[in-house]
C-alpha positions in Angstrom: 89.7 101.1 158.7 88.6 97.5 158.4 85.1 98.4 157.7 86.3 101.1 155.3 87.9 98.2 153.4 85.1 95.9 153.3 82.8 98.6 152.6 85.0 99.5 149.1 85.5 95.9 148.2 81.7 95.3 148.5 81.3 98.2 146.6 83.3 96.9 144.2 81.6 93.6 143.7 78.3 95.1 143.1 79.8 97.9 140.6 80.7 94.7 138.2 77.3 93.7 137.7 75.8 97.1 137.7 78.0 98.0 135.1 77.4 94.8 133.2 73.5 95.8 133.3 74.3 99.3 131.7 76.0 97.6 129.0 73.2 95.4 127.7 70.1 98.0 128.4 72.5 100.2 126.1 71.9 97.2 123.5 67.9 97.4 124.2 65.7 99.3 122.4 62.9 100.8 124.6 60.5 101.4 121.5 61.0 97.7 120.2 61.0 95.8 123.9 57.8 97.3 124.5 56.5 96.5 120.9 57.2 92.9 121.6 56.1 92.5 125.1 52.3 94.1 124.2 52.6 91.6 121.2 53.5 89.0 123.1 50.0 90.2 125.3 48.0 90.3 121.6 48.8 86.5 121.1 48.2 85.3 124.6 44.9 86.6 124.3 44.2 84.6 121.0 44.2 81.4 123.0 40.9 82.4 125.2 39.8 83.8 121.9 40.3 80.5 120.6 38.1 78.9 123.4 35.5 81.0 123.0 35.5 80.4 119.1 35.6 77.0 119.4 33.0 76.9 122.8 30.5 79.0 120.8 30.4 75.8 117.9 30.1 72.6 120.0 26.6 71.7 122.0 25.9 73.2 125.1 26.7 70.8 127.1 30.4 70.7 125.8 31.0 74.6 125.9 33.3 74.2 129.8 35.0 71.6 128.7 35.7 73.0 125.3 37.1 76.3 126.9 38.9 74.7 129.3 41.2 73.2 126.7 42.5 76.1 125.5 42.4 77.6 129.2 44.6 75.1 130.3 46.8 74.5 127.6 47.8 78.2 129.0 49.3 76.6 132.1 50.7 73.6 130.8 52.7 74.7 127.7 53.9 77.8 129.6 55.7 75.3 132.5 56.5 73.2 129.8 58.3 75.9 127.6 60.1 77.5 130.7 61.8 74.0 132.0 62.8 72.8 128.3 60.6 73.1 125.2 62.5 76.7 125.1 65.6 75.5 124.7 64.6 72.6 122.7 63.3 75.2 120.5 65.4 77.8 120.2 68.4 76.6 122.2 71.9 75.7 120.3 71.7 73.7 117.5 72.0 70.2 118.3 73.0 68.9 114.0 70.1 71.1 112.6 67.3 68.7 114.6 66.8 70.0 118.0 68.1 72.8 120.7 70.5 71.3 123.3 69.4 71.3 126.8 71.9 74.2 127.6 68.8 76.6 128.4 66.9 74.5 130.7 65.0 76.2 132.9 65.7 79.6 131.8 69.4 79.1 132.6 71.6 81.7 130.5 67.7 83.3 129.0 68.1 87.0 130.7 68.0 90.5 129.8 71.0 90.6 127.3 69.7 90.3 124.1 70.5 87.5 121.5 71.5 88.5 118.4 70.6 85.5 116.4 67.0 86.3 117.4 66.3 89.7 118.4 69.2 91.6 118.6 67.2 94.7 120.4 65.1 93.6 123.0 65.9 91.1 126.0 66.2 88.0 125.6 64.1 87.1 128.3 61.3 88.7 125.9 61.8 87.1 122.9 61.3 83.4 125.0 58.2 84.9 126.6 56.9 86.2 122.9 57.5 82.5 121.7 55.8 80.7 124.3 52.9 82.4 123.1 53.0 81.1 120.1 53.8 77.0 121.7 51.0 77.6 123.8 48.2 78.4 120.9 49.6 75.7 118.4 48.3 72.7 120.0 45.3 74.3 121.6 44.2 74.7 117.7 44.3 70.4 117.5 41.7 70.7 120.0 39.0 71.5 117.3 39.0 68.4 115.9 38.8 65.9 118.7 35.8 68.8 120.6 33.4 67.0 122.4 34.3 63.9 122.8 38.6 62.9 124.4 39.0 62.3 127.8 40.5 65.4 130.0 43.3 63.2 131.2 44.3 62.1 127.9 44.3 65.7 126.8 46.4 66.7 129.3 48.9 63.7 128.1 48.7 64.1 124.5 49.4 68.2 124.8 52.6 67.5 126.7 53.5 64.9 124.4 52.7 66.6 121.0 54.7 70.1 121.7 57.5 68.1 123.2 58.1 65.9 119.9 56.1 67.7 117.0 55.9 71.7 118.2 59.8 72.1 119.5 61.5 70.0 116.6 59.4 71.9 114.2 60.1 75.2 115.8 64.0 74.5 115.7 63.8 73.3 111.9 62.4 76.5 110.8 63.3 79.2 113.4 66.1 78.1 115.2 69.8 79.1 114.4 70.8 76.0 112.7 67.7 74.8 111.9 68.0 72.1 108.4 65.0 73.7 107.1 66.1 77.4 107.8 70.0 76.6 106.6 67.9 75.5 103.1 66.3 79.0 103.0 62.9 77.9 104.1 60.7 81.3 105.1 57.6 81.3 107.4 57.4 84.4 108.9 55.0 84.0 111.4 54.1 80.3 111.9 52.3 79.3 108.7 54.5 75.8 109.2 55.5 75.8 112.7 52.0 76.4 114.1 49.5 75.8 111.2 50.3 73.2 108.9 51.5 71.3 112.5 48.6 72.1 114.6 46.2 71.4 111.1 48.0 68.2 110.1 47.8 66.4 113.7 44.4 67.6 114.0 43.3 65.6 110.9 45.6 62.8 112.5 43.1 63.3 115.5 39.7 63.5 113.9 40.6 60.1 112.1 42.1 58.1 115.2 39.8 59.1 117.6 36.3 58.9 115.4 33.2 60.5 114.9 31.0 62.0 117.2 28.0 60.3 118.7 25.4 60.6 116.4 27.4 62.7 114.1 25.9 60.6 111.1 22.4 61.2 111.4 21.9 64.0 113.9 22.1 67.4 113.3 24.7 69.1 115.4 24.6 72.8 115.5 26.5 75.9 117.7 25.1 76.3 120.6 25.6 80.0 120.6 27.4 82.0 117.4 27.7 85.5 119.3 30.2 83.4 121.0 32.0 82.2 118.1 31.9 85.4 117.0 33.4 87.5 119.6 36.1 84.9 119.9 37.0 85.3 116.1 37.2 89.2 117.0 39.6 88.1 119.9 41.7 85.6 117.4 41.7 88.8 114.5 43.2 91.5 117.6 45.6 89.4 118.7 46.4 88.6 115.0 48.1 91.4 114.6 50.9 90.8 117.8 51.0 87.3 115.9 51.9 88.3 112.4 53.7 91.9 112.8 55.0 90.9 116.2 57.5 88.4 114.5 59.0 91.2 113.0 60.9 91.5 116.4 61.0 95.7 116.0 58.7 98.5 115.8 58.8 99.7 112.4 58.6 99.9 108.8 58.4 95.8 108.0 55.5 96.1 111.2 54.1 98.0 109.6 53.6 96.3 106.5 52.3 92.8 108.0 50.0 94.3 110.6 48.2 96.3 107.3 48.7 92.9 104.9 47.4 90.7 107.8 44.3 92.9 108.0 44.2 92.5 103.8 43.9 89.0 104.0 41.3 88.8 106.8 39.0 90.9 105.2 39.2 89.9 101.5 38.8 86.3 102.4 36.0 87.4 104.8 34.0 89.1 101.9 34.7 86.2 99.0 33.2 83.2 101.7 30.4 85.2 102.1 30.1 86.3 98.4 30.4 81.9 97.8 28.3 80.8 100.8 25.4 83.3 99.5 25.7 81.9 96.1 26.2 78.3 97.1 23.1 78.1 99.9 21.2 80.9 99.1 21.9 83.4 102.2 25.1 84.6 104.0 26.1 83.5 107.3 27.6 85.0 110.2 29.2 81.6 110.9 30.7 81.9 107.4 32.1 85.3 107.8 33.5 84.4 110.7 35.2 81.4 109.1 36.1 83.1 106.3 38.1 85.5 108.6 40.5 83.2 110.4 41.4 81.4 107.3 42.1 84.8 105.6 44.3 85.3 108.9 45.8 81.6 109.2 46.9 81.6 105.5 48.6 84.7 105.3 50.4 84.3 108.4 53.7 82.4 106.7 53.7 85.1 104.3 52.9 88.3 106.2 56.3 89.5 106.9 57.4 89.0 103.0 54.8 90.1 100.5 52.8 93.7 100.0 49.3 94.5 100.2 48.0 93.7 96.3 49.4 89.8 97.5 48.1 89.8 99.7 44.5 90.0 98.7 45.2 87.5 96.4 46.3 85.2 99.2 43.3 86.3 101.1 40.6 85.9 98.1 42.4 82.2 97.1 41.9 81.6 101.1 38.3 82.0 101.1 37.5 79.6 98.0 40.1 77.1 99.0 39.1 76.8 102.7 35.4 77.2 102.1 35.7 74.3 99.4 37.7 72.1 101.8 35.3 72.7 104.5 32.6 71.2 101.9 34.4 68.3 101.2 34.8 66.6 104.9 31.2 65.0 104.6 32.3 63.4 101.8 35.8 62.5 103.0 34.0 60.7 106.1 36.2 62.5 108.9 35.1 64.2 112.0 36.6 67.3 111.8 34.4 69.0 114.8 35.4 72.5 114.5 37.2 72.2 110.8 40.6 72.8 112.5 42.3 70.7 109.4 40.0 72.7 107.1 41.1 76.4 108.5 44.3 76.0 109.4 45.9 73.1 107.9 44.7 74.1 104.3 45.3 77.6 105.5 48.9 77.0 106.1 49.8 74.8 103.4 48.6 77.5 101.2 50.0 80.2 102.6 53.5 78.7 102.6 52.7 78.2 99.3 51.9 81.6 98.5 55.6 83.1 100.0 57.2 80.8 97.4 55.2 82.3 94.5 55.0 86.3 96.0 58.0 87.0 98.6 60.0 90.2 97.7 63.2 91.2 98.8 61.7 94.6 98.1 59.1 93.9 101.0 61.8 92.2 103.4 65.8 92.2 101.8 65.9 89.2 104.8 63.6 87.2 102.7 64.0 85.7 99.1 62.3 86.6 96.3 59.5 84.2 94.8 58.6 82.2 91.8 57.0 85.3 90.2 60.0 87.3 90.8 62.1 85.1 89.3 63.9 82.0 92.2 62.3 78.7 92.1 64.7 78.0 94.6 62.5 79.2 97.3 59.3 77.6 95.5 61.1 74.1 95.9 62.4 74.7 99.3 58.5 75.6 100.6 57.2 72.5 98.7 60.1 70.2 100.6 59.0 71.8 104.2 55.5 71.4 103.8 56.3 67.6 102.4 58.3 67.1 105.3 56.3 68.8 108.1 53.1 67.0 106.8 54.8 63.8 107.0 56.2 63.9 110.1 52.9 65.8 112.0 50.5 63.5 111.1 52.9 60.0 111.7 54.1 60.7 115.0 50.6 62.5 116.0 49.1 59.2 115.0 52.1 57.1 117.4 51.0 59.5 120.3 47.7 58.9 120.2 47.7 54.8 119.9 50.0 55.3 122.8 47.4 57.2 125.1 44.6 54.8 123.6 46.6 51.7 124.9 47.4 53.3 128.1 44.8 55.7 129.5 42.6 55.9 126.6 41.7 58.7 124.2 37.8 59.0 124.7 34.8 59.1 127.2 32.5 56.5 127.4 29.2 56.8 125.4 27.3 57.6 128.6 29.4 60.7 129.2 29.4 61.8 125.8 25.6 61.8 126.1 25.9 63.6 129.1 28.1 65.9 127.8 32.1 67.2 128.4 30.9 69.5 131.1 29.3 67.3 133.6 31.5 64.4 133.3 34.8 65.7 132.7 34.2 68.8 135.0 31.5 68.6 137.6 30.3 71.8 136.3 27.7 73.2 133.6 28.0 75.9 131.9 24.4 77.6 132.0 22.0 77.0 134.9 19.0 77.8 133.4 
């Protein structure tokens, strides 16, 4: 009789939870979890299509240590954004600022969905979908320092930047609470939050760190475009979980950005190489490849609010502006390596931009409408956060850095810069032949 009892009280304890569990998956949409997780795949895979872009452009003897950047930004932000930069994120509001520490470690991030966030799929999806994004952003900044910072002060800086620029950033604009958000700010997939950041602290870089060796009176080339090439494929794929992934649910809006996204890519893709042929006399598969991830970096704020006419004009007004601001860094005296200002901090800025001239409510009634159709509210309050974000990227990019140059220093010395990333950084070369 005893065991009887025990038997139906244990019975009893486990029926709770049980229960509990077939309360929430009656919450979860199957069709829109699984939407999210393979987008949450799509932009994991843009970060080693991001190393392979940027390996293909530097020197040969900088391609390892170029991919393992972005390889290893994989790792790092992903620990980083399951202890805290989660819930510094995303967490609850701490005076519009910052996400308490109330989700550290995971704590209270489960199945049962949020409904701030995603009100349809787990919770625990939503944080895994974001880290994606955390772990990209500052693996973008690594462009403009390429070939030349110390793998130890990488490390530092990456830890450092998504724990003070990324996660506020994030809150501002995506977090319930958030002072930008609260003000009616709209980025729908990270036009602010991962491009005008990652572009603005990557001119911060380029200047505070300084030129390449030689960069001057050398000619510096790609070491191999097919590369490049099939990274920018990678980066355009993965696009797609990037832009009509943030639209937390498969359907109709989706559907929308992933076709706009694709708009964008290929009008800005076809008006660099239209300029570049004019400009130098032949079309390059460099240039179309450029051309492509600005088209894709500067509709990315506005993806989620504007239709397909936008957006080719946000795609055709990418490909001149980038193309032009590309030109201009010779002239401007900065070491840009890989143009990651040029791409995606212009990108970004102008996309953010565009939402303030072209969102619809008709496209997304969660948006605004733009300056064309008729609210300069939402004009002003895009012009305040790309003020704001600009301003406090690039100062407390520049603080990080001095910090790391005082302490363990930003750059190798000239011998293993000569040598190469690879060798001296790594042990390792990429091609034994």
């Amino acid at each position: 009789m005893k065991n009887k009892i025990l038997g139906f009280g244990m019975a009893a304890m486990l029926l709770i939870p049980l229960n509990a569990f077939a309360e929430t998956a009656s919450r979860i949409d199957a069709g829109d979890t699984a939407f999210v997780l393979l987008s949450s795949a799509l932009v994991m895979l843009m970060t080693p299509g991001l190393a392979m872009f940027y390996g293909g452009m530097v020197r040969r003897k900088n391609v390892l240590g170029t991919l393992m950047q972005s390889f290893v930004a994989i790792a790092v932000i992903s620990i980083q954004w399951i202890l805290f930069g989660y819930s510094l994120s995303f967490g609850p509001d701490i005076s519009g600022i910052i996400g308490s520490l109330d989700w550290i470690g995971l704590r209270g991030v489960g199945v049962e969905p949020n409904s701030d966030y995603a009100p349809t799929v787990p919770h625990i999806a939503f944080m895994i979908y974001q880290a994606m994004f955390a772990v990209i952003t500052p693996a973008l900044i690594t462009g403009a320092f390429a070939e030349r910072m110390k793998f130890s002060a990488f490390l530092l800086f990456t830890l450092l930047w998504s724990t003070i620029v990324y996660n506020p950033v994030a809150h501002w604009i995506w977090g319930t609470g958030g002072w930008l958000k609260d003000m009616g700010v709209l980025d729908f997939a990270g036009g602010i939050v991962v491009h005008i950041t990652s572009g603005i602290s990557a001119l911060a870089a380029a200047i505070i760190i300084g030129k390449r060796k030689g960069y001057t009176h050398e000619a510096i080339y790609p070491h191999n475009l097919p590369m490049t090439v099939l990274g920018a494929g990678l980066l355009w794929f993965g696009w797609f979980g990037f832009n009509a992934g943030s639209a937390l649910s498969s359907g109709a809006l989706s559907a929308m950005t992933f076709v706009v996204t694709h708009i964008s890519a290929v009008a800005a893709t076809m008006i660099w190489v239209i300029i570049e042929w004019l400009h130098r006399g032949k079309p390059t598969m460099f240039g179309a490849a450029t051309g492509a991830i600005a088209g894709l970096a500067t509709i990315t704020p506005a993806s989620g609010f504007v239709g397909p006419m936008s957006a080719m004009v946000i795609g055709l007004t990418a490909g001149v502006v980038c193309y032009i601001s590309l030109n201009m860094k010779n002239r401007l005296g900065y070491d840009d390596s890989l143009d990651a200002f040029g791409v995606h901090g212009i990108g970004g800025i102008l996309g953010t931009l565009a939402t303030g001239f072209l969102a619809q409510k008709a496209i997304n009634p969660a948006g605004a409408d733009g300056l064309f159709f008729g609210n300069t509210k939402l004009f002003i309050a895009q012009v305040i956060a790309i003020v704001i974000t600009i301003a406090y990227s690039f100062i407390v990019t520049a603080i990080i850095l001095k910090l790391l140059d005082k302490t363990v220093g930003l750059r190798v010395d000239d011998e293993s810069e000569v040598v190469g990333l690879d060798i001296s950084q790594h042990g390792e070369s990429g091609y034994s032949l």
